[in-house]
C-alpha positions as CSV (number, residue, x, y, z in Angstrom):
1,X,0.0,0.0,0.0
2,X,3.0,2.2,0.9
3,X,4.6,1.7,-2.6
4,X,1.9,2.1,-4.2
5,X,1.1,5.6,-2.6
6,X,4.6,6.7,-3.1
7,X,4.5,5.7,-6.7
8,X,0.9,7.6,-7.4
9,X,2.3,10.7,-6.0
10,X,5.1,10.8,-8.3
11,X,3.0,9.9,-11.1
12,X,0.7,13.0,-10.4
13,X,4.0,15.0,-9.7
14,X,5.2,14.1,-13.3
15,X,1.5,14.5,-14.9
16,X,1.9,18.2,-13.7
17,X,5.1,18.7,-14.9
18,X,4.8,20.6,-18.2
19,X,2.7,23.1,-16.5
20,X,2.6,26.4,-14.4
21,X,1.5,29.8,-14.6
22,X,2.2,32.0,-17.1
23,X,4.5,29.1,-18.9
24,X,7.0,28.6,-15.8
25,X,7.0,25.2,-16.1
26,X,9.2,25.9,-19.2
27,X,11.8,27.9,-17.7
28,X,15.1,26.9,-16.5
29,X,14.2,25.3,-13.0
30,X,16.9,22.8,-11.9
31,X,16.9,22.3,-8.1
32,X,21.0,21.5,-7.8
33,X,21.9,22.8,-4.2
34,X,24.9,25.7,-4.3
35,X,27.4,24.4,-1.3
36,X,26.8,26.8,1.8
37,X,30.6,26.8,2.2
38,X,30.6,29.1,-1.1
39,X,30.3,31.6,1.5
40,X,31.2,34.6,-1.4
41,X,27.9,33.9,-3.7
42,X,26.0,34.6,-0.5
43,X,27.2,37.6,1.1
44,X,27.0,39.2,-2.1
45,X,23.1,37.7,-2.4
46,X,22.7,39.1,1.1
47,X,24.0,42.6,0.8
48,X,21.8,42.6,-2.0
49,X,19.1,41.7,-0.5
50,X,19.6,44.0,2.9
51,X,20.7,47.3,0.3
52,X,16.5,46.3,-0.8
53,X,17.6,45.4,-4.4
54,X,16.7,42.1,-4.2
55,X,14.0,39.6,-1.9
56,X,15.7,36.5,-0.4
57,X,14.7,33.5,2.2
58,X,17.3,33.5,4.6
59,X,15.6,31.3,6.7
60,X,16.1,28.2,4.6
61,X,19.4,27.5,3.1
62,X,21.5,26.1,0.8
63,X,19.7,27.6,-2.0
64,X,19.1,26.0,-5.3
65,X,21.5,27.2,-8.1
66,X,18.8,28.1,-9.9
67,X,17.3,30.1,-7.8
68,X,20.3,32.1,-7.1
69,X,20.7,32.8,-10.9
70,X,17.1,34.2,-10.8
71,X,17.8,36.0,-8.1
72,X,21.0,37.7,-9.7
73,X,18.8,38.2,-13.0
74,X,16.4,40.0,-10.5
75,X,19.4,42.5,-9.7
76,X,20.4,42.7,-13.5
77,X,16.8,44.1,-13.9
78,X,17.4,47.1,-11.6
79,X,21.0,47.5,-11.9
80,X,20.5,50.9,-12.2
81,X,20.4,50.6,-8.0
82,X,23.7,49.2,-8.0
83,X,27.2,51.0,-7.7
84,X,29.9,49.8,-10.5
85,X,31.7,47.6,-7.5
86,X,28.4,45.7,-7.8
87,X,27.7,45.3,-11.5
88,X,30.9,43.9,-11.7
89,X,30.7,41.0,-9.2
90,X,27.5,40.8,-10.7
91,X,28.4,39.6,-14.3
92,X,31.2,37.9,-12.9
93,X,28.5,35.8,-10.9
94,X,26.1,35.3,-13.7
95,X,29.3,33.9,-15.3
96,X,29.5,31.4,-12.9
97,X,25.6,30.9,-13.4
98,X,25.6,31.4,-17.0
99,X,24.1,27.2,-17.2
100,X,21.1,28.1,-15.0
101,X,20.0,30.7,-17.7
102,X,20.3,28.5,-20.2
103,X,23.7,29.9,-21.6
104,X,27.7,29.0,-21.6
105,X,30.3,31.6,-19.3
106,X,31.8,34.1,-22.0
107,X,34.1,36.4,-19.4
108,X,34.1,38.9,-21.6
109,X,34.8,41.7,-19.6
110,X,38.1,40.4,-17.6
111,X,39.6,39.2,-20.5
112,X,40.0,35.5,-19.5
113,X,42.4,33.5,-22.1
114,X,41.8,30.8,-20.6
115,X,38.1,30.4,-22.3
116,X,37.7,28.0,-25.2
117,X,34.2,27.0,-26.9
118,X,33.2,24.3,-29.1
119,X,29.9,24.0,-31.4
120,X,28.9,21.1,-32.9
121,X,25.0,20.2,-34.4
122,X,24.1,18.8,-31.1
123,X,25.7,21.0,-28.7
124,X,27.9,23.6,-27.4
125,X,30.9,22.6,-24.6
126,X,33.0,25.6,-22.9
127,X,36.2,25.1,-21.0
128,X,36.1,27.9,-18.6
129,X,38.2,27.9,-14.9
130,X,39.0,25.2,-15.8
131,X,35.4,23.6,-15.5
132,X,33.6,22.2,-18.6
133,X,30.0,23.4,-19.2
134,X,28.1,21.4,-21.6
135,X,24.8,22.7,-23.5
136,X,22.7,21.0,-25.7
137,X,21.3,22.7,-28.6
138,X,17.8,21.3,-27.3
139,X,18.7,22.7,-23.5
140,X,17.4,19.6,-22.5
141,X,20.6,18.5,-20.8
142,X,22.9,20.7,-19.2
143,X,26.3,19.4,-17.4
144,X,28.9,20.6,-15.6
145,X,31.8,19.2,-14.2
146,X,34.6,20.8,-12.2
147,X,37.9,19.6,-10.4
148,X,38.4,20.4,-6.7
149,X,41.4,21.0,-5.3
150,X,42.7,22.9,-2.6
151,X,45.6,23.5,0.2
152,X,45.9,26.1,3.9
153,X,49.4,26.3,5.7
154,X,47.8,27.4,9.3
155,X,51.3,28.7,12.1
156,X,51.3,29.3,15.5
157,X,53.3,28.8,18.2
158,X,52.3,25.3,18.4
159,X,53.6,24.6,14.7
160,X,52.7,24.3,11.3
161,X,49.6,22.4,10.3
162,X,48.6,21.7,6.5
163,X,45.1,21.2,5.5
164,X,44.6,19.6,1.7
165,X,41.8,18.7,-0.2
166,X,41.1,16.9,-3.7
167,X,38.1,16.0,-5.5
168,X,35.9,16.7,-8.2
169,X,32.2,17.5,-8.8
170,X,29.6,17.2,-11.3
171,X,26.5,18.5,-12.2
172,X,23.7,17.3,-14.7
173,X,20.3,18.4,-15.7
174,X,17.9,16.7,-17.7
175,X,14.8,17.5,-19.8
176,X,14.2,20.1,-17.5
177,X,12.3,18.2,-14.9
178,X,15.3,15.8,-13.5
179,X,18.7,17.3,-12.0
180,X,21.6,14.9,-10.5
181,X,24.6,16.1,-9.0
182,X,27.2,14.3,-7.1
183,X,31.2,15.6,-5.4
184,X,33.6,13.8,-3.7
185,X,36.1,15.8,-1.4
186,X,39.4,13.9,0.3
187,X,40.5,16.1,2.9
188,X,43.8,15.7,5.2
189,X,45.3,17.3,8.4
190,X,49.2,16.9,9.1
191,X,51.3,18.8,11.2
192,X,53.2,18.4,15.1
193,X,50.8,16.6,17.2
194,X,48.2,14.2,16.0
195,X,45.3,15.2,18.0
196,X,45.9,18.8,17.8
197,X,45.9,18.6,14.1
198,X,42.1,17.5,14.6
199,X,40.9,21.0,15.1
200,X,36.7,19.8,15.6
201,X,37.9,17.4,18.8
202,X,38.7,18.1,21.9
203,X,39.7,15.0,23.7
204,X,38.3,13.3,27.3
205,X,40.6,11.4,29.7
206,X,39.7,7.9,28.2
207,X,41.5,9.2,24.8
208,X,37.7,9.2,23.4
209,X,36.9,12.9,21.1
210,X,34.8,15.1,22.7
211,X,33.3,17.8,19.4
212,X,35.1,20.9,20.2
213,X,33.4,24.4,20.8
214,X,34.4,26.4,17.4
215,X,32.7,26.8,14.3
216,X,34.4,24.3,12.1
217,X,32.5,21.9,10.0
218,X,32.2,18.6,12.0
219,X,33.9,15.8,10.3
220,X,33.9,12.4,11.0
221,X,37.9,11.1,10.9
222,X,39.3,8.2,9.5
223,X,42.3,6.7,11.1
224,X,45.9,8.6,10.5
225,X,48.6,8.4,12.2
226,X,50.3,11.7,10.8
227,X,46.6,13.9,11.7
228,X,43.1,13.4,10.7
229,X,42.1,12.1,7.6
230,X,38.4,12.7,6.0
231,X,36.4,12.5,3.1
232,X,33.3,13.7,2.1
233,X,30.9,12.5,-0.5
234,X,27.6,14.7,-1.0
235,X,25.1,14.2,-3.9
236,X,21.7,13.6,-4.8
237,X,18.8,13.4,-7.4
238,X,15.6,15.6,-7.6
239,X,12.5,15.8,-9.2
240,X,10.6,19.2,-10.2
241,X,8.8,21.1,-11.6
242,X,8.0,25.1,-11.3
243,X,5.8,24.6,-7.8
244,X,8.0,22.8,-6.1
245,X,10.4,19.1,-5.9
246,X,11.2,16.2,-4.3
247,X,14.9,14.4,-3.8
248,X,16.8,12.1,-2.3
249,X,20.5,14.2,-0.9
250,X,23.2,14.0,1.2
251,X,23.8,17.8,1.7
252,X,24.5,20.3,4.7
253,X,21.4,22.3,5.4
254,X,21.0,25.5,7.7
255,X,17.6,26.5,9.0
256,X,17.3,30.0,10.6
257,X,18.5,33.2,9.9
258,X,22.4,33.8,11.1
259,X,24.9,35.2,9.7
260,X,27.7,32.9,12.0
261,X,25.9,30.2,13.3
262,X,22.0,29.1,13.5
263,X,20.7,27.8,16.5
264,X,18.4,25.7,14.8
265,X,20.0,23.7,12.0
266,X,23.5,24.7,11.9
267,X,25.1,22.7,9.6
268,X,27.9,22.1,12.1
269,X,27.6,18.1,12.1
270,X,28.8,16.0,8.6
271,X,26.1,16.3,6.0
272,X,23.3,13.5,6.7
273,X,21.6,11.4,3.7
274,X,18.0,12.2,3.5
275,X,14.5,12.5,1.4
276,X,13.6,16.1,1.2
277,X,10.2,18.0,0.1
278,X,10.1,21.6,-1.0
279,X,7.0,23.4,-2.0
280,X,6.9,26.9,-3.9
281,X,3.9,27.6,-5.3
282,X,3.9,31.2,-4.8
283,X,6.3,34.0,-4.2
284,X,5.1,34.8,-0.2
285,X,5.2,31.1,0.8
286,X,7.2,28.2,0.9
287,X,7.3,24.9,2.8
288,X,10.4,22.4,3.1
289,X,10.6,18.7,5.0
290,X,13.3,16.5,5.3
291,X,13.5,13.2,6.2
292,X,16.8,12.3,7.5
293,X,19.6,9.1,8.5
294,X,21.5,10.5,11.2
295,X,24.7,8.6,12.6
296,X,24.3,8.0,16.0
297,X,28.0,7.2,17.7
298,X,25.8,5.3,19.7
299,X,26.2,1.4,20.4
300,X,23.5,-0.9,20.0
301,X,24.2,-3.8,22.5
302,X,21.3,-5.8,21.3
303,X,22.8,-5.4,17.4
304,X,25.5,-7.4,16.3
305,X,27.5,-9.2,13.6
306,X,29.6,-12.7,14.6
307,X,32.6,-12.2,13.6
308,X,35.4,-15.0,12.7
309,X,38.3,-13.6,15.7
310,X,40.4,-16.5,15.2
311,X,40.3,-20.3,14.7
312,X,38.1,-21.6,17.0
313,X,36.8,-18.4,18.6
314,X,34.0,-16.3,17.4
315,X,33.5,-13.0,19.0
316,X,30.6,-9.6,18.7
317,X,30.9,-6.6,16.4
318,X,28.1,-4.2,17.8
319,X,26.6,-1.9,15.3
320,X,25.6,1.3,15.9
321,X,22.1,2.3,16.9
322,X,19.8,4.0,14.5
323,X,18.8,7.5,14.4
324,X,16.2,9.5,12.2
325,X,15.0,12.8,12.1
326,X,12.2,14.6,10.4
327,X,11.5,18.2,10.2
328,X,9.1,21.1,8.6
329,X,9.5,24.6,8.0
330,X,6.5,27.1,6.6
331,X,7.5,30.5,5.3
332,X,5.3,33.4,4.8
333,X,6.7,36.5,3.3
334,X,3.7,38.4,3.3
335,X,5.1,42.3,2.8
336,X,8.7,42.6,1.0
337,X,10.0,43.7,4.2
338,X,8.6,40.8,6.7
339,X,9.6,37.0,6.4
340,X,8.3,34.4,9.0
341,X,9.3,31.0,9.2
342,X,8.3,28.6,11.8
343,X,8.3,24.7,12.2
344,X,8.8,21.5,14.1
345,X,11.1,18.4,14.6
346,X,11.5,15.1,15.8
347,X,14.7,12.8,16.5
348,X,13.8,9.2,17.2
349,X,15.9,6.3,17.3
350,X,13.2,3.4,16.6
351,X,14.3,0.0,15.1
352,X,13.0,0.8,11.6
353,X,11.9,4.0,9.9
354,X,8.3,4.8,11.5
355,X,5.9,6.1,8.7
356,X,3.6,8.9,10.6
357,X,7.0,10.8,10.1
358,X,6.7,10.8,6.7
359,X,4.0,12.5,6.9
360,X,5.1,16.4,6.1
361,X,2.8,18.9,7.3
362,X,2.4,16.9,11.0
363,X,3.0,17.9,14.8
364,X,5.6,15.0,15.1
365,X,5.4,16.0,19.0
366,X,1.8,14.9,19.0
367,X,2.3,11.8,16.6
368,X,5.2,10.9,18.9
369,X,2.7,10.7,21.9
370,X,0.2,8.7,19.8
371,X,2.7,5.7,19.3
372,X,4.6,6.1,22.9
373,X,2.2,6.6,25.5
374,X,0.4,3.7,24.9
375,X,3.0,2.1,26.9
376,X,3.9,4.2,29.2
377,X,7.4,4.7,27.4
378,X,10.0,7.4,27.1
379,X,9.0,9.9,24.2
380,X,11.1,10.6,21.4
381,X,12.9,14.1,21.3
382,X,10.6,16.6,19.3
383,X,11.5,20.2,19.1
384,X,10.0,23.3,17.8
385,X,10.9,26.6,16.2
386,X,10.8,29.6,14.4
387,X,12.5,32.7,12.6
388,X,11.7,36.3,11.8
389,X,13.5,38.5,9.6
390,X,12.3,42.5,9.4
391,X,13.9,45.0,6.8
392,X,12.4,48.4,8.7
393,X,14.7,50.5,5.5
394,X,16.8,50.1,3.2
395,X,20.5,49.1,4.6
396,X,19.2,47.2,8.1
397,X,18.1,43.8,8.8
398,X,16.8,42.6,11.8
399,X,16.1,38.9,12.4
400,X,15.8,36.6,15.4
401,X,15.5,32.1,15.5
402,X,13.6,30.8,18.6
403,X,14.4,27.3,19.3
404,X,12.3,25.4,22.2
405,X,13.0,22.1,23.5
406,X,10.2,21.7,26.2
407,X,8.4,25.4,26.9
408,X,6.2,25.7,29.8
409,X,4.2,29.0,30.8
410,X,4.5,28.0,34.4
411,X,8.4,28.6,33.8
412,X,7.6,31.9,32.9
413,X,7.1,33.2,36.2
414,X,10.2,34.5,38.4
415,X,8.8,32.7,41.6
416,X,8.9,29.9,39.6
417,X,12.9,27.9,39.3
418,X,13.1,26.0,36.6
419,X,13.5,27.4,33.3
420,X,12.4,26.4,29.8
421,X,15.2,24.5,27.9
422,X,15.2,27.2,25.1
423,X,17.7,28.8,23.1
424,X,17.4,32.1,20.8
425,X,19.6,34.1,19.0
426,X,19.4,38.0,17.9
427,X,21.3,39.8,15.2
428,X,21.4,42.8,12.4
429,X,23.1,43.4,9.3
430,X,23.8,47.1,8.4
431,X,24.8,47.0,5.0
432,X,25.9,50.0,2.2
433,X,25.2,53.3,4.0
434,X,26.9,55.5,4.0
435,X,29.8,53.7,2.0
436,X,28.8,50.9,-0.6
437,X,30.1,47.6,-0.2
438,X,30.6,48.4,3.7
439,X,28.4,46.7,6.3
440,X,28.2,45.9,9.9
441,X,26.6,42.9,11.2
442,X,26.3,41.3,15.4
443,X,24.5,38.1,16.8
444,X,23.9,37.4,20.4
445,X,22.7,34.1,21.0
446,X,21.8,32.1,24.2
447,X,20.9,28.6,24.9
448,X,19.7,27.4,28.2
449,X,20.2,24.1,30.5
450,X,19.2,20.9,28.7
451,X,18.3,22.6,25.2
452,X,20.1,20.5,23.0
453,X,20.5,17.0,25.3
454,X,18.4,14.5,26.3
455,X,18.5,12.0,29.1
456,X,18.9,9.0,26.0
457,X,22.0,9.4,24.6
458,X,20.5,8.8,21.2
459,X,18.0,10.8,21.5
460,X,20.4,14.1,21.7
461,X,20.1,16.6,19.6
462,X,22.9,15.7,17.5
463,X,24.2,14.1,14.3
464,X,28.1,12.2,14.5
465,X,28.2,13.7,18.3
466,X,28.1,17.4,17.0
467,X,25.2,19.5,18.1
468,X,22.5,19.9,15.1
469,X,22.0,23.7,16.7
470,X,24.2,26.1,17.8
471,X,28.0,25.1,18.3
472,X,28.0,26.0,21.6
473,X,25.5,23.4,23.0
474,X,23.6,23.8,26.3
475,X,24.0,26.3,28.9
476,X,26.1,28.7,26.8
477,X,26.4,32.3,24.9
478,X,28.1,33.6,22.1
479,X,28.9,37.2,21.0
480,X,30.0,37.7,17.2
481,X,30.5,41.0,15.3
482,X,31.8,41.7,12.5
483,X,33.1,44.2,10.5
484,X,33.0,44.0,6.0
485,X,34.3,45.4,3.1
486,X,34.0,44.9,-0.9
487,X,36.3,47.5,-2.1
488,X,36.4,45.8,-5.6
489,X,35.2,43.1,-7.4
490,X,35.5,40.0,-5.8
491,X,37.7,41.2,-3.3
492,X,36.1,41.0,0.7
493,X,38.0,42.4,3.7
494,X,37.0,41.0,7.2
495,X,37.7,41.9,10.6
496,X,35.6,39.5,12.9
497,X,35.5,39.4,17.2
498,X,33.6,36.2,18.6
499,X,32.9,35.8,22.3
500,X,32.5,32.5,23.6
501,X,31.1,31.5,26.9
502,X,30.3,28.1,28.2
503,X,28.6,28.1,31.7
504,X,28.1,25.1,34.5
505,X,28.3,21.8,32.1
506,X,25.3,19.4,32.9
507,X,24.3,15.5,31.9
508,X,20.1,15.0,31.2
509,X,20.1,13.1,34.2
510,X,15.7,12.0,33.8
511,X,15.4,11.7,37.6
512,X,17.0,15.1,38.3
513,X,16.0,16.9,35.3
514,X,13.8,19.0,37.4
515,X,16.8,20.1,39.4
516,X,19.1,20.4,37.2
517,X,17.0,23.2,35.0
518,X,16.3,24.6,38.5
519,X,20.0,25.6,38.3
520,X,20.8,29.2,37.6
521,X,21.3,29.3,33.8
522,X,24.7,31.3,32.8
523,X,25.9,30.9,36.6
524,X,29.4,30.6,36.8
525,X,31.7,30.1,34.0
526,X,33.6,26.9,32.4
527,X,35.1,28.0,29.2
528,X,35.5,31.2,27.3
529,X,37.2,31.6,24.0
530,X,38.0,35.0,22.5
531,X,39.1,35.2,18.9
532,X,39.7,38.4,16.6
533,X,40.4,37.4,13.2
534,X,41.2,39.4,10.3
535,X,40.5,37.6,6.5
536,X,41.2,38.7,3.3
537,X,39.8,37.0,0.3
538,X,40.0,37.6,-3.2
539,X,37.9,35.1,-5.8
540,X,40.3,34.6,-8.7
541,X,37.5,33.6,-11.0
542,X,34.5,32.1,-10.0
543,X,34.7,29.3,-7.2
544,X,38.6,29.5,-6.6
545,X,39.4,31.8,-3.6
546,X,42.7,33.0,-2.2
547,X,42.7,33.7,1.3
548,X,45.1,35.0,4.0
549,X,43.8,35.3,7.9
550,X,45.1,36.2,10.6
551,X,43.8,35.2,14.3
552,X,44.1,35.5,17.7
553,X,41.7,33.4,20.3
554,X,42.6,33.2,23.4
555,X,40.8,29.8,25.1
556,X,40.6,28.9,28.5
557,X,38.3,27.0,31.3
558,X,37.7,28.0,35.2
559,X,37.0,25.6,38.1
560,X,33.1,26.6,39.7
561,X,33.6,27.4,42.9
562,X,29.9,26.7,43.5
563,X,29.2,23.1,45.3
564,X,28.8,20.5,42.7
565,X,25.0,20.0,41.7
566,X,22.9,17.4,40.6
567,X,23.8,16.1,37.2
568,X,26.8,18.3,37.1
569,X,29.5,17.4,35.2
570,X,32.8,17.9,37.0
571,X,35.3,15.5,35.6
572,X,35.3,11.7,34.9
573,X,38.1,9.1,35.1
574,X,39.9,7.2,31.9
575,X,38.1,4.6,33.0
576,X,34.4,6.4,32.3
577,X,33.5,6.5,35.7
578,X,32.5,10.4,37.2
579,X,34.3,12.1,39.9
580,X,34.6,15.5,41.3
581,X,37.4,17.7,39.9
582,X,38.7,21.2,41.4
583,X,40.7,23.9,40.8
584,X,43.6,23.5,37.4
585,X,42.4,19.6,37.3
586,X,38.7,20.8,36.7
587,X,40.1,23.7,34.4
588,X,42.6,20.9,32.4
589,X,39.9,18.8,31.9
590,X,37.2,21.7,30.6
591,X,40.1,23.3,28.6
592,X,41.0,19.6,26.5
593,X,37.5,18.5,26.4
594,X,36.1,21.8,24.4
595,X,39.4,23.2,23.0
596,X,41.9,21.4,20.3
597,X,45.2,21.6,21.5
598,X,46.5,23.4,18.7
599,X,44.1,26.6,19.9
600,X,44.5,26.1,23.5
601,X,45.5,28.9,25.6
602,X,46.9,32.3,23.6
603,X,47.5,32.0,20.0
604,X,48.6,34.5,17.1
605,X,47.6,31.9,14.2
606,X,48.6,33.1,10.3
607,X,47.0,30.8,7.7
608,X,46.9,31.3,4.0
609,X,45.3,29.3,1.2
610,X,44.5,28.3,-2.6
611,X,41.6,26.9,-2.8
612,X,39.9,25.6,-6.2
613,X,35.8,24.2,-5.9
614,X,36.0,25.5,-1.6
């Protein structure tokens, strides 16, 4: 029955296919996700779209490729708006874009040599960057495919670490109705010291990785013996049409608007495989669902393979515990200047995939008691959230993401003790007044006790053991500001500060959850990390970057002086078992667990890159 349902949706899906108002089922359409670590294509996008040129959903992210070349051909429209600064990182973008509108990258205004085109009857190719862009006559079938390669030198007083990456990445797009895309990225740390080379970790006393409190992509390492080693496949097929499409992806998403790091979706952990849904069947509302495989670093005791140890002798290879997710976001954008996204989630970690999840437009909070209570069993983790962004004028924007665990009025009250585990995060971008190009842009965010954990380790809120949300985690606050400048084309200056501040460090204990949320939230301080970095990067041509920065953080944990609480966590043995740290042990073991050791302590860090694909 199940089968047969999925295969009459798609069959209507197709049915619909060569229709849509006002002949947009005809246009250029593919739904091929731009990598959110092209972080140039959208700053420009946003300063765009915060100058008022231009109307983007920030709440929902990556974007599709075509979509960001309609959005550019918006801004072609009123270039008249724009300073020559602009127009010029403007063609040089629709360059980049040139397949989306049906087209092949000419260059012609920088002169690139380096351009060669073929025609034939059937179709035109271009080598451009050195990517090759193929086009049939038709425009039925579009492809592109582009090597990756890449290297950083990063020196501080602790040494020299070199970061390298290799790959490739294609592209294709078929009949106009079918796009497949698929990369492949081999990444490498080396340098003095193999865990600090491992700049996501942080490391407990049993030698196990704890995720470390910075902003770095989450990776999951293979074994090295000179550093870490990681690779990172990401691809995926869609169907669409005008209204809207349906895939099957391994990607990094980010829900919530932020500018350094959502409290929401994040993108922090590895990208996860997963079945998405996204709806656009007018220009002030769109709807998006995932349903996603998340790796649990979890072991299943009661899951196992027998494996052959040695003649004679048989022994158990656990497998790790499964871990889904599903999630929904609405967005209204009712006036240009007001967008409003809100939604809900749910991890569970049931045997097999349960079906009401599938289900897109649900309350997984209330399906979840539907198939638990019955039983008188623990509830899955369900969450729920929202964002707002407001453009009052031209130049500001003002947005907010409200992320809520468990919310209670009750906890509302100051009599009352325990608090909601919430988080929320604040922040503005002033953009292009009084100096084009130049724009000013701060986030305060907070997350309280027992936002982001739960009292089943595979229930967290987490993907590979890094937080889904906010990098930070539970009980924590971070301050970013930051300073921009595009003086030319394809040229951005930086100067950044982050704040950092992790507060008393709690376990979901279940039978002392009510005390331990009774705590005072942001009490006394565990960890605080200050960094000041200055980046300069220029975009050669389109999608390879050079880049220098320059850093200092200064990282560093404090002992409580408080007496330990319930559920409090204040050191544990190499054997796994807790006990009660003070003073510099306490601080040595906060200070390894949430700090690599290569940015422990103070640090004047200089790293410089070439980078082809990011």
């Amino acid at each position: 029955m199940r089968k047969q349902f999925v295969l009459s949706f798609i069959l209507v899906f197709i049915l619909t296919l060569p229709y849509g108002r006002e002949g947009v089922g005809s246009l250029h359409a593919q739904r091929i996700p731009e990598a959110i670590e092209y972080t140039e294509i959208y700053d420009f996008i946003e300063e765009l779209t915060t100058d008022g040129v231009i109307s983007s959903n920030a709440a929902i992210k990556p974007y599709t490729r075509d979509h960001i070349a309609r959005l550019l051909e918006e801004a072609q429209s009123k270039d008249t708006l724009l300073n020559q600064r602009q127009r010029d990182d403007l063609y040089f973008y629709l360059q980049d874009y040139a397949l989306e509108c049906d087209a092949l990258p000419v260059y012609k205004s920088y002169g690139h040599k380096h351009v060669t085109q073929w025609i034939t009857n059937v179709s035109n190719l271009s080598l451009a960057d050195p990517s090759l862009h193929i086009l049939t006559k038709d425009k039925i079938f579009k492809m592109r495919v582009r090597p990756i390669l890449g290297m950083d030198l990063s020196y501080n007083k602790k040494g020299l670490l070199m970061h390298r990456v290799y790959g490739a990445e294609i592209q294709m797009d078929i009949a106009k109705h079918l796009s497949i895309w698929g990369s492949i990225r081999d990444n490498s740390w080396s340098g003095q010291g193999v865990k600090g080379s491992r700049l996501t970790y942080g490391w407990l006393p049993n030698g196990s990785p704890s995720p470390a409190l910075n902003n770095l992509v989450g990776v999951q390492y293979k074994e090295a013996n000179y550093g870490g080693d990681f690779s990172d496949s990401r691809g995926g097929i869609s169907l669409y049409t005008w209204w809207g499409s349906i895939g099957v992806q391994r990607e990094r998403i980010t829900w919530g608007d932020a500018q350094h790091c959502s409290n929401i979706l994040s993108a922090h952990n590895p990208a996860v495989p997963m079945v998405t849904l996204q709806l656009t069947p007018c220009k002030w509302f769109q709807f998006d669902y995932f349903h996603a495989w998340l790796p649990s670093n979890v072991q299943d005791s009661t899951y196992y393979y027998i494996e052959r140890e040695k003649e004679g002798v048989t022994g158990r290879e656990y497998r790790p515990a499964n871990k889904f997710m599903a999630a929904n976001m609405f967005t209204f954008m009712p006036i240009k200047y007001i967008q409003f996204s809100f939604g809900n989630s749910i991890v569970y970690a049931e045997r097999n995939v349960q079906a009401a999840y599938f289900i897109p437009i649900a309350f997984f909070k209330s399906l979840d008691h539907l198939l638990t209570k019955g039983l008188n069993s623990e509830n899955q983790n369900s969450q729920a959230f929202a964002t707002i962004t407001v453009r009052p004028t031209d130049h500001l924007r003002l947005y907010g993401s409200f992320f809520l665990d468990e919310f209670k009025l009750s906890r509302l009250k100051k009599s009352e003790p325990q608090k909601n585990p919430v988080s929320y995060l604040v922040g503005f971008n002033w953009s292009g007044w009084p100096v084009k190009g130049l724009s000013l842009r701060g986030e305060f965010m907070r997350s309280y006790i027992a936002s982001y954990t739960h009292s089943i380790k595979v229930l967290d809120y987490t993907s590979n053991s890094y937080f889904m949300g906010h990098y930070m985690g539970d009980n924590a606050q971070s301050i970013f500001v930051q300073l921009s400048y595009r003086p030319v084309r394809s040229l951005r200056l930086t100067l950044d500060y982050t704040n950092d501040t992790k507060y008393n460090v709690y376990d979901y204990i279940r039978k002392d959850i009510g005390t331990i949320i009774s705590q005072k939230p942001f009490g006394e301080k565990t960890w605080r990390n200050d960094i000041i970095n200055f980046r300069a990067v220029y975009e050669v041509f389109n999608n390879c970057y050079a880049h220098v920065d320059l850093t200092y953080n200064n990282a560093r944990a404090y002992a409580p002086s408080s007496t330990r609480s319930a559920g409090e966590d204040r050191g544990w043995n190499a054997d796994g078992t807790s006990q009660e740290l003070d003073g510099s042990a306490l601080e040595n073991y906060y200070l390894n667990k949430f700090t690599p050791a290569y940015l422990q302590g103070k640090n004047f860090t200089v790293t410089c890159g070439l980078s082809f694909g990011f």
